[in-house]
N, C-alpha and C positions, 0 to 999 in steps of 0.2 A: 504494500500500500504506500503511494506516493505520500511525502511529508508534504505537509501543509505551510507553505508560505505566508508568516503571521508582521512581517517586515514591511512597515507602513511604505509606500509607494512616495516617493520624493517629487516634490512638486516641482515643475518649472518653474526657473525662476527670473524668464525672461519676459516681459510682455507683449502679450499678443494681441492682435488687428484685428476685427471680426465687424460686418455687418452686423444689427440688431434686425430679427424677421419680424418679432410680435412680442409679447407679450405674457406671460404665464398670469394662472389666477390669482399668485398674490408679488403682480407686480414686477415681477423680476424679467429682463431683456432674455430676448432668447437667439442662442446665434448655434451656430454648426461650426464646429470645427473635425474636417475630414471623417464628417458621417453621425458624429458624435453632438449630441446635445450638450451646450454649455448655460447655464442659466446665471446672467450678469446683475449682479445686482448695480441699480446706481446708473441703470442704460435702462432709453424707451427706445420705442417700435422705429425702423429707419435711422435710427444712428449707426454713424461709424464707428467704435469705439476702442480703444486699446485699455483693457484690464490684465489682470495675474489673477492666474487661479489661486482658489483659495482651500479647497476640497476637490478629492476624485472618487468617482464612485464605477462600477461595472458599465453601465449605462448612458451615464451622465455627469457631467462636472458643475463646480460653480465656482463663481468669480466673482471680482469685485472690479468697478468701474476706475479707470487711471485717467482717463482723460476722453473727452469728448475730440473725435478727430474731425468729424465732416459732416455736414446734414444734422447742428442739433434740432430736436424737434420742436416744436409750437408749443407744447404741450410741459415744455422743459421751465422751468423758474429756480428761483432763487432761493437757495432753501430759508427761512427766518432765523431757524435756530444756532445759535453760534457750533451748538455740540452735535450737530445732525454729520451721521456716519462715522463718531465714535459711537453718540451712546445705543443704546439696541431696543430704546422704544418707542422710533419710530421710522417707518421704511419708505416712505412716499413722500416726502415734504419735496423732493426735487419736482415732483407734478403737482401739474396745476390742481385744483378744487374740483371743478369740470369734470378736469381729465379723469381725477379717482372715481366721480360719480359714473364715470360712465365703465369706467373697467368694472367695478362692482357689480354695474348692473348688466354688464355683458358675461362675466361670471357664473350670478346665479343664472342669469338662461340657460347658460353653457351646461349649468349641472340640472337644472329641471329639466333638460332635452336631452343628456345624456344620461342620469341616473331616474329621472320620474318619467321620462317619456311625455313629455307634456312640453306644449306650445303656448303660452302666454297670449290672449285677444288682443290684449293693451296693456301699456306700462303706464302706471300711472306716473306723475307726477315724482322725485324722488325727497321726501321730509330734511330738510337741512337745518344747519345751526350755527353756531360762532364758530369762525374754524380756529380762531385761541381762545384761550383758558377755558375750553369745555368740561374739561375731564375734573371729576369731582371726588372720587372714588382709585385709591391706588397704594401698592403698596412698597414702600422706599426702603432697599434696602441701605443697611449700618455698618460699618465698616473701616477700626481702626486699621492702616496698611502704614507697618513699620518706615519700609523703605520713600513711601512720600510723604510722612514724619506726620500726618496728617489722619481726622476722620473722616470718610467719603459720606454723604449723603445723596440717592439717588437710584438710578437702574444701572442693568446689567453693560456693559461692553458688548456693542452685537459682535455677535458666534464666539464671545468667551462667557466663561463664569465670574470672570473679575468685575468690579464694580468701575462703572465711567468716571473720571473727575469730573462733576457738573457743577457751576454757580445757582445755573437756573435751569425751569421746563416752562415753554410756551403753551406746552397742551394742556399743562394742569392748570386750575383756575389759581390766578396771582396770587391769594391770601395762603398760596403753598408754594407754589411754583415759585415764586420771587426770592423766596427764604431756603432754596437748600446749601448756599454756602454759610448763611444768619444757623440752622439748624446745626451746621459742620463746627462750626467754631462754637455752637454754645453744649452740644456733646463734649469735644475735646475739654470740656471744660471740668466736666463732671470727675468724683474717684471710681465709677462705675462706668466710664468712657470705650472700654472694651470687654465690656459684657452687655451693650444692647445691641442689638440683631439686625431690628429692621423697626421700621414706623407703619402702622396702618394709619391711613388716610381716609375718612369721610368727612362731608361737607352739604351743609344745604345752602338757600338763601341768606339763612342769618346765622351760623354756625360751620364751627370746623371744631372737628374731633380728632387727634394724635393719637395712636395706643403705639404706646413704646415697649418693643416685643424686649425684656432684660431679664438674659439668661440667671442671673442670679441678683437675691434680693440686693434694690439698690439701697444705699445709705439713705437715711432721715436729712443729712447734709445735700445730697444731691436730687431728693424729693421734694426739697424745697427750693431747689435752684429749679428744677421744672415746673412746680409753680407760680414762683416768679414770671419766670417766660412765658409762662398759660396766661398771668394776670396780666401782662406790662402788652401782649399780643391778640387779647381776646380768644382765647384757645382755648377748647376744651382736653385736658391732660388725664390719658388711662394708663396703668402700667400692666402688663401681661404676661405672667413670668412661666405661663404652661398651656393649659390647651382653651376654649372659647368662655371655658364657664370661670379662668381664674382674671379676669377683664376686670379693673377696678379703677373708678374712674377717682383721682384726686385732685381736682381742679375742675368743677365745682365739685363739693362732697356730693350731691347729688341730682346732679343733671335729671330734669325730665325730657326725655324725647318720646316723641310719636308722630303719629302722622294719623290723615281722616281721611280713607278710600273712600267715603262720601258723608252728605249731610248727616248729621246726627250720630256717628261714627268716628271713637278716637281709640285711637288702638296704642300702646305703649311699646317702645320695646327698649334695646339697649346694643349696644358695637359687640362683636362678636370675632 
């Protein structure tokens, strides 16, 4: 029985040229190299592009965009975010608004006619919204890293597990997104500085809630420095040191929240 070759395949490390043909469903440039499918991230439909791989698979490759060479498209802008194509959450800001509505909606046809067998009469209309600070709901990972002497506040690095250096996020709504380096430096501050995890994030119209996931209990001393920060920011501050039922909210001691899925109907609940 032949041995099994477990020796990762070495990538090239030159960059290569490629037409962009279309489009994949989520987004990514699709080009042929000698038969083989490459999936570009960072390239739309009609571009010339030169990227470097970044993965290889039996199949299929993927890549990441080096530079636009010829024919950028219409469709092409300017990303807002200063950290777009470090950090990894979010993959389309190089297109336009439009443009994502329409890939979406050619998408899910693509999958109701290939997977349901079904033809749509009519498209309606498609529901839109702010395209900054939508996002209200999220969850940011913690992250003291020796080597850049610092704590990270933020998402992931796209296609690694390391965390981005980020100041800020345009997608999340400002009363979060403005403060993750305000967040960076007031953790580093803490004697529990590297023992918390991550932050869950929710928010409504008139509140915003924190739950600071800290792997072990934090000091009376630095419970009260995130109180502070809850008081001086308007924030609601939870600390969560195990699984949904040990959520404990210290800043206010007891927050009411709920909501009324209709008249006469007030429901109660609590972050989770």
């Amino acid at each position: 029985m032949a041995r099994r070759n477990n020796r990762r395949q070495r990538l090239p490390q030159e960059p290569v040229e490629a037409k962009i043909e279309s489009l994949s469903h989520d987004g990514r440039g699709v080009a042929r190299i000698e038969g083989k499918t490459v999936f570009v991230d960072g390239a739309l439909a009609g571009e010339t592009v030169k990227f470097l791989y970044t993965k290889q698979h039996s199949k299929y490759d993927e890549a990441k965009t080096v530079e636009v060479l010829a024919n950028p498209s219409e469709d092409r802008v300017e990303a807002k975010c200063q950290h777009f194509g470090v950090c990894g959450g979010c993959s389309l800001m190089h297109m336009s608004p439009d443009a994502q509505l329409k890939l979406k909606q050619k998408t899910l046809d693509d999958h109701l006619t290939h997977f349901g067998k079904l033809q749509p009469q009519e498209w309606l209309e498609p529901l839109t919204g702010p395209l900054w600070g939508y996002r209200r709901k999220a969850r940011l990972g913690v992250k003291h890293v020796v080597k850049k002497d610092r704590v990270l506040v933020g998402f992931r690095e796209k296609g690694t597990p390391y965390l981005a250096v980020l100041e800020q996020c345009e997608v999340l709504d400002q009363r979060v997104g403005a403060r993750l380096a305000e967040l960076s430096e007031m953790i580093a501050k803490l004697d529990g500085y590297n023992r918390i995890a991550q932050i869950e994030v929710a928010m409504d119209d008139d509140h915003v809630a924190l739950v600071f996931r800290n792997l072990d209990p934090l000091s009376l001393q630095d419970q009260e420095a995130l109180i502070s920060y809850g008081q001086a920011n308007d924030l609601w501050i939870y600390l969560q040191s195990g699984g949904p039922d040990t959520v404990t909210a210290i800043w206010p001691e007891n927050p009411q929240l709920s909501y009324a899925p209709e008249e006469g109907l007030q429901l109660d609940f609590a972050p989770s």
